[in-house]
C-alpha positions in Angstrom: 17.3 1.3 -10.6 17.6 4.6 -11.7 13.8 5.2 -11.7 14.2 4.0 -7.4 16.4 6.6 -7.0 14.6 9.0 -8.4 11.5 8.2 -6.5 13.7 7.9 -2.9 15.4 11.3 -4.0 12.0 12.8 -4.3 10.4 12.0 -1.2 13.5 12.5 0.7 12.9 16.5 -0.6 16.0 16.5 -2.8 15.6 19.8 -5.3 19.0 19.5 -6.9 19.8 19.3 -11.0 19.5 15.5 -10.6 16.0 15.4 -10.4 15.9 14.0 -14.4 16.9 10.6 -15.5 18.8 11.4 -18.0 21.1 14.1 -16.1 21.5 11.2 -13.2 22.2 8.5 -15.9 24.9 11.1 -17.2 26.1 12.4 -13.4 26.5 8.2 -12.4 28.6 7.9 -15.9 31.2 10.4 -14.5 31.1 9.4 -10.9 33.6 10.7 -8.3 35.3 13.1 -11.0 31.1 14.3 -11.4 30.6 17.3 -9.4 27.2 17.0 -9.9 27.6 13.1 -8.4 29.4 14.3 -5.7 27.5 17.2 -4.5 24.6 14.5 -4.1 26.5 12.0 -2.2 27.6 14.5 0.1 23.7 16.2 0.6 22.5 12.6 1.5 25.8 12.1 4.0 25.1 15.3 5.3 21.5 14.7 6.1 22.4 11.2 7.5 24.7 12.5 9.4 22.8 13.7 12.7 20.1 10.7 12.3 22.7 8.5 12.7 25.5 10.4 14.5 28.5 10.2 11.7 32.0 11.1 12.2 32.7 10.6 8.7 31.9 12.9 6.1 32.2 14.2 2.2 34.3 16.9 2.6 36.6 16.9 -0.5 35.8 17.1 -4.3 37.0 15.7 -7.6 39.0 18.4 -7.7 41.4 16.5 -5.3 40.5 13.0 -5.9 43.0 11.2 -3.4 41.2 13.3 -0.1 38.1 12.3 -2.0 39.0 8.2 -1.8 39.9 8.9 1.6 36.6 10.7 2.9 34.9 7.6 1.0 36.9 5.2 2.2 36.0 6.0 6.0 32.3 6.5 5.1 31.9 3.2 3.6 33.8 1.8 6.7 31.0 3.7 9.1 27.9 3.2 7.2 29.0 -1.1 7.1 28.3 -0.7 2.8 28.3 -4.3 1.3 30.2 -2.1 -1.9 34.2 -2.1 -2.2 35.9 1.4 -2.5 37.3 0.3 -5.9 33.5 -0.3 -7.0 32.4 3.3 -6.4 36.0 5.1 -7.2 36.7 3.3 -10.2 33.3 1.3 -11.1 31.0 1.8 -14.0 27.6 3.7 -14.3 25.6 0.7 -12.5 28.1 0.7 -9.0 27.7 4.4 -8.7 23.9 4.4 -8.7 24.1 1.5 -6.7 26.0 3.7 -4.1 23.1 6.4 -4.6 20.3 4.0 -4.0 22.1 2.7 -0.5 22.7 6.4 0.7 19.2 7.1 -0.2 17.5 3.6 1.6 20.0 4.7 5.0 18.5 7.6 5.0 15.0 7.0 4.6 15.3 3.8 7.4 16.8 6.3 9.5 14.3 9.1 8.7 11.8 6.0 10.0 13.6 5.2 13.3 13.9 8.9 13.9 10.4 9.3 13.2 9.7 6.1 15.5 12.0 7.8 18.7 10.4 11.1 18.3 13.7 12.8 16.8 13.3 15.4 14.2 16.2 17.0 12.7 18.7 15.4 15.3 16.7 17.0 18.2 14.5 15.1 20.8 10.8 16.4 20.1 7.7 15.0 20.6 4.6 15.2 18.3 3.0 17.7 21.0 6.0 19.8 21.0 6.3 20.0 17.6 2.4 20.8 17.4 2.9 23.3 19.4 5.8 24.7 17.7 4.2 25.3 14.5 0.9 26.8 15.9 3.4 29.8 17.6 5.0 29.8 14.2 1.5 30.3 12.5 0.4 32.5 14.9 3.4 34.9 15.2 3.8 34.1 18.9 7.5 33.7 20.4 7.7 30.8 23.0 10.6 32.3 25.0 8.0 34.6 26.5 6.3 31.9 28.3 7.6 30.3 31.7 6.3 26.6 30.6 3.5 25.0 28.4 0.8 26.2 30.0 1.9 29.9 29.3 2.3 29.5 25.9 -1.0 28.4 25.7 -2.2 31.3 27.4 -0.3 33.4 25.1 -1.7 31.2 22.0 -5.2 31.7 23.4 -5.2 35.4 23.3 -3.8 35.6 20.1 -6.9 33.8 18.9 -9.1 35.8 20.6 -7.4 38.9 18.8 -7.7 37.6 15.7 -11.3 36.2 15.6 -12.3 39.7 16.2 -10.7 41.6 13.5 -12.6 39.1 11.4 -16.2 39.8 9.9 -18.9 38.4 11.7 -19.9 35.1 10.8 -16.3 33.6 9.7 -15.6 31.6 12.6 -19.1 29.7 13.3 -20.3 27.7 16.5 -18.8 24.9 17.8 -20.7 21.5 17.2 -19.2 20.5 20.4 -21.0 22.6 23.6 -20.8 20.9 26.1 -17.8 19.5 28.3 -16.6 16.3 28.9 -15.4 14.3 32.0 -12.3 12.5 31.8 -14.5 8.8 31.5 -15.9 10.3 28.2 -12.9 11.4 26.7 -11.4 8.2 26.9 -14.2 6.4 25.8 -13.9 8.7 22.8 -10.5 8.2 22.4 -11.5 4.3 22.2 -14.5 4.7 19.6 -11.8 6.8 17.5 -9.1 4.2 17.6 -11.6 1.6 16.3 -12.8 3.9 13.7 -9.7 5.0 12.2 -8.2 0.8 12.2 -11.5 0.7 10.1 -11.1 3.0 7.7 -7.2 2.6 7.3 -8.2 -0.7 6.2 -10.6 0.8 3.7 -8.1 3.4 2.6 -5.2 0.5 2.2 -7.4 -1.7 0.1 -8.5 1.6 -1.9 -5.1 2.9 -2.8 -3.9 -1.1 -3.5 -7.1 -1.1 -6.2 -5.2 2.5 -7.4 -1.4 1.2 -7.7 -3.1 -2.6 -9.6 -5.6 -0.5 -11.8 -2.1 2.2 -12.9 0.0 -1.0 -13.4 -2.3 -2.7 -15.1 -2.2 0.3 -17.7 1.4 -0.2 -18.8 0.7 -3.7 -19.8 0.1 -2.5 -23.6 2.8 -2.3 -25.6 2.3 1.4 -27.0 2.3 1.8 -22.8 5.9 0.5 -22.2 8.2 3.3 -24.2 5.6 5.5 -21.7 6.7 3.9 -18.6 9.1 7.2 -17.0 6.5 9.6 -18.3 3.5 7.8 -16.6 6.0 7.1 -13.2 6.7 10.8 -13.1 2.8 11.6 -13.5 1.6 9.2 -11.2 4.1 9.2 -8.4 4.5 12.7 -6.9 0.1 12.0 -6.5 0.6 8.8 -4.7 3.3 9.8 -1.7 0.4 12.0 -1.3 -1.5 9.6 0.2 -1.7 7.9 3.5 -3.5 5.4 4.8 -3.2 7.0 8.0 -6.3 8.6 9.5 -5.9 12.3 10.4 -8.9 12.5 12.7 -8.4 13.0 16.2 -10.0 14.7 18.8 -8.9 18.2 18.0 -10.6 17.8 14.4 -13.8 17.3 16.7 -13.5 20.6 19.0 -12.3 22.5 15.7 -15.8 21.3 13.8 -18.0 24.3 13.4 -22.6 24.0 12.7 -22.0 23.7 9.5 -20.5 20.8 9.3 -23.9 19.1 9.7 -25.7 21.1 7.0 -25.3 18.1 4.8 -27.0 18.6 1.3 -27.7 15.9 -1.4 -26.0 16.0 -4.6 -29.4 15.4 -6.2 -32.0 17.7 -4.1 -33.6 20.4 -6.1 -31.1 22.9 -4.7 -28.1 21.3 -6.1 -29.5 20.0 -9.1 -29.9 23.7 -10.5 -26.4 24.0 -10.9 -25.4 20.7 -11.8 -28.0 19.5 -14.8 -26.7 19.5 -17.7 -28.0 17.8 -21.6 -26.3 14.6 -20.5 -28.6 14.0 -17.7 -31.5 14.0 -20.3 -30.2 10.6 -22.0 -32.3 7.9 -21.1 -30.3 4.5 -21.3 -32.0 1.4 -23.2 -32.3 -2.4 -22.0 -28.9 -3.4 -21.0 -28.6 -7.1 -20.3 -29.4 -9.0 -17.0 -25.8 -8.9 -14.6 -27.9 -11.2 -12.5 -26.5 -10.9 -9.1 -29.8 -12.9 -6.7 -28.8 -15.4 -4.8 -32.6 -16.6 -4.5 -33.2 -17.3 -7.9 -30.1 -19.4 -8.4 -31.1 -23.0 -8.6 -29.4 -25.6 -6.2 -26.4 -27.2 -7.7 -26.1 -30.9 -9.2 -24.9 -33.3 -6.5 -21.2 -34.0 -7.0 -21.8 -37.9 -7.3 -24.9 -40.2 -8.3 -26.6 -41.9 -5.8 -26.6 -45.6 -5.1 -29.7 -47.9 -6.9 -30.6 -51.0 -6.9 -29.3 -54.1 -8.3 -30.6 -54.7 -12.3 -31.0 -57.7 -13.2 -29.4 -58.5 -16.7 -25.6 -58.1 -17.9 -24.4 -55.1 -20.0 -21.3 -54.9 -22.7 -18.7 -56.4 -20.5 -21.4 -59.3 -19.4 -21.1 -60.7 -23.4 -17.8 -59.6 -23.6 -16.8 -61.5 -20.8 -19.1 -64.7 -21.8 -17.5 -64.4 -25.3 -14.6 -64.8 -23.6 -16.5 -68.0 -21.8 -15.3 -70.5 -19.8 -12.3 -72.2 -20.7 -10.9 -71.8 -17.0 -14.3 -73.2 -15.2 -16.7 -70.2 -15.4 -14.0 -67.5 -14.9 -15.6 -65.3 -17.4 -18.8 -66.0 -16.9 -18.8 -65.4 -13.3 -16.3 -61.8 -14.4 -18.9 -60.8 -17.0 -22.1 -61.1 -14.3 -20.0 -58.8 -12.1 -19.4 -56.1 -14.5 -23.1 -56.7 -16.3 -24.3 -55.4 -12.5 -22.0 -52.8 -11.4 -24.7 -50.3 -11.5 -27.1 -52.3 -8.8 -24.4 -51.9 -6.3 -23.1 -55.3 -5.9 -21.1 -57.2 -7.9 -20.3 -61.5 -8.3 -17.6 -62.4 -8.8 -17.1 -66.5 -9.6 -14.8 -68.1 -7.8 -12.3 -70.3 -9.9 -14.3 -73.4 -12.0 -17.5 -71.2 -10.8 -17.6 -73.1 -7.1 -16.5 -70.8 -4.4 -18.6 -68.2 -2.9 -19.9 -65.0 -3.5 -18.4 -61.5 -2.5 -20.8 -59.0 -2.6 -20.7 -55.5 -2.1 
C-alpha cells in the first residue's frame, strides 16, 4: 500500500519529507498527533479543494487535537469516505495510510475530470488558451497589452521576428512546408493525422505493455524480491514519462525545418567513421537453423484415418469371441465376426441363435 502511495504522491508533484517509505511508514505510525501526517493530509485537501469545490478543510494541528477531530470529521462527511472517524483518529498504521491512498486517488480522479472539462487550477481554460499562455510566458510578452487573441498574436509574431534576427545566420532553417493550404486540405490533413496517431498509440501501448511484463518479469528471482522498492523507485519516475499519446499535430508540421529530411543511415560510410569500433570486426560462426518458412513446412497428418474396405478374416476379439463360442445359438460367433471386421467398415452382428438379420454399417 505504502509503495501506491508513494507512486500517487509522486505524480501528483508532492516534494514534501514523505517522499521515503520508511519516513511515511513512520509519519502513518503517529498519525493525527504526526505533524508530518498532518501537513500531508492537509496539502492533498488543499489541492482537492478547488477541483472539487470543498467547504471543508484541515485547518487545525495535533497541537489541538479536538479542532483537529472536528475539521476531519466534516471532511470525511464531504468527501462521502467509506472510513469511520474513529479509524483515522484512533486507528493503527494501516487505517492512516489507507486515509492517504483515498486523498491521493480523489485527487488524481479529479485531476482527470478537471483535465476532461478543460479546468486547470480551478479556472476554466482551454488547451488553446493555455498554449497561448505559455508561449507569452516564453516569449516575455504581457497579454494585457492586447485587445483580443488576434492581438496577442500580433504581438507574439513580432517578437519572433525580433528574435530570429539577433540570431546567427543559419539557426532558424527553411520551412519544409512552403506552400499554403485551403481549408479542404487542412482537414483532410487533420484526418490522415488522426488515423496515424490511433496507429501508432497502438504501437506505443503494446511497446510500453512489453516494457512493464519484461521489468516484472525481472523481480521473479528470489535475490530480486528484497530489491523490489529499489527497482520501483528506479523504474517508476522513467515510466510516468511515457505516454502513449501522440504529440504530433499540425503545428509540429509548420515548425519542421529542411533538415528534417536530411535523413542519413546509421551504416553509410559517413557515419560509420565515427561509429566502428573492434567489436564490429567479430565475425559470428554457424548458429543453428531458427527456421521460420512457412514453404518448407510439410503438410500436417490428417487428424483421423480414412475409411477402407472390408477384410476378410477375424482378428483377436474374432477367437476370443469364438472361444467364448456358442452356447447361446451363435451369440459369440456372430459378436467375434463383428469385431474380427471393424476395420473394413461394417460390422455383423448375429442375431440371437444366429437367425435374424444383418445390421451393417
Amino acid at each position: 500500500m505504502e509503495c501506491d502511495i508513494l507512486d500517487s504522491l509522486e505524480q501528483l508533484g508532492y516534494d514534501g519529507p514523505l517522499k521515503e517509505e520508511a519516513v511515511l511508514l513512520q509519519a502513518a505510525n503517529g498519525g493525527l498527533s504526526s505533524a508530518e501526517y498532518v501537513d500531508l493530509c492537509r496539502w492533498l485537501v488543499s489541492r482537492l479543494k478547488p477541483l472539487c469545490n470543498l467547504e471543508e478543510s484541515i485547518t487545525s494541528g495535533p497541537e489541538d487535537m479536538d479542532s483537529l477531530e472536528v475539521d476531519m470529521r466534516g471532511l470525511l462527511k464531504e468527501l462521502c469516505c467509506p472510513y469511520e472517524v474513529s479509524a483515522i483518529v484512533r486507528g493503527n498504521t494501516k487505517d492512516h495510510l489507507k486515509f492517504l491512498l483515498f486523498l491521493s486517488s480523489e485527487l488524481q480522479a479529479a485531476q482527470i475530470a478537471g483535465s476532461g472539462r478543460g479546468c486547470v487550477t480551478g479556472q476554466n481554460e482551454n488547451s488553446t488558451s493555455r498554449e497561448l499562455r505559455k508561449i507569452c510566458e516564453t516569449l516575455n510578452v504581457s497579454q494585457s497589452e492586447g485587445r483580443d487573441a488576434a492581438d496577442v498574436l500580433s504581438l507574439i509574431q513580432n517578437k519572433v521576428d525580433t528574435l530570429v534576427k539577433k540570431c546567427p545566420n543559419g539557426t532558424v532553417g527553411k520551412p519544409v512546408l512552403k506552400k499554403s493550404l485551403s481549408s479542404e486540405q487542412w482537414e483532410k490533413l487533420h484526418t490522415i493525422n488522426t488515423v496515424l496517431s490511433s496507429e501508432y498509440e497502438c504501437r506505443r501501448r503494446m511497446l510500453i505493455k512489453r516494457l512493464d511484463v519484461t521489468i516484472q518479469s525481472f523481480g521473479w528471482s528470489e535475490r530480486a524480491k528484497a530489491k523490489v522498492d529499489s527497482m520501483a523507485r528506479a523504474y517508476q519516475p522513467r515510466r510516468h514519462t511515457l505516454r502513449a499519446e501522440s504529440t504530433v499535430d499540425a503545428a509540429r508540421l509548420l515548425a519542421a525545418r529542411e533538415d528534417i529530411c536530411n535523413v542519413v543511415k546509421t551504416s553509410s560510410g559517413a557515419s560509420r567513421e565515427k561509429t566502428a569500433c573492434a567489436v564490429n570486426k567479430i565475425q559470428m560462426g554457424k548458429v543453428p537453423d531458427r527456421g521460420g518458412r512457412p514453404a518448407e513446412i510439410e503438410a500436417p497428418l490428417p487428424e483421423m484415418p480414412p475409411w477402407q474396405k472390408r477384410q476378410d478374416g477375424g482378428g483377436d476379439w474374432g477367437g476370443r469371441g469364438r472361444r467364448r463360442g456358442g452356447g447361446s445359438g451363435g451369440w459369440g460367433g456372430g459378436w467375434g465376426g463383428g469385431r474380427g471386421s471393424w476395420q473394413g467398415g461394417r460390422q455383423n452382428y448375429g442375431g440371437h441363435g444366429g437367425k435374424r438379420g444383418r445390421y451393417q454399417y
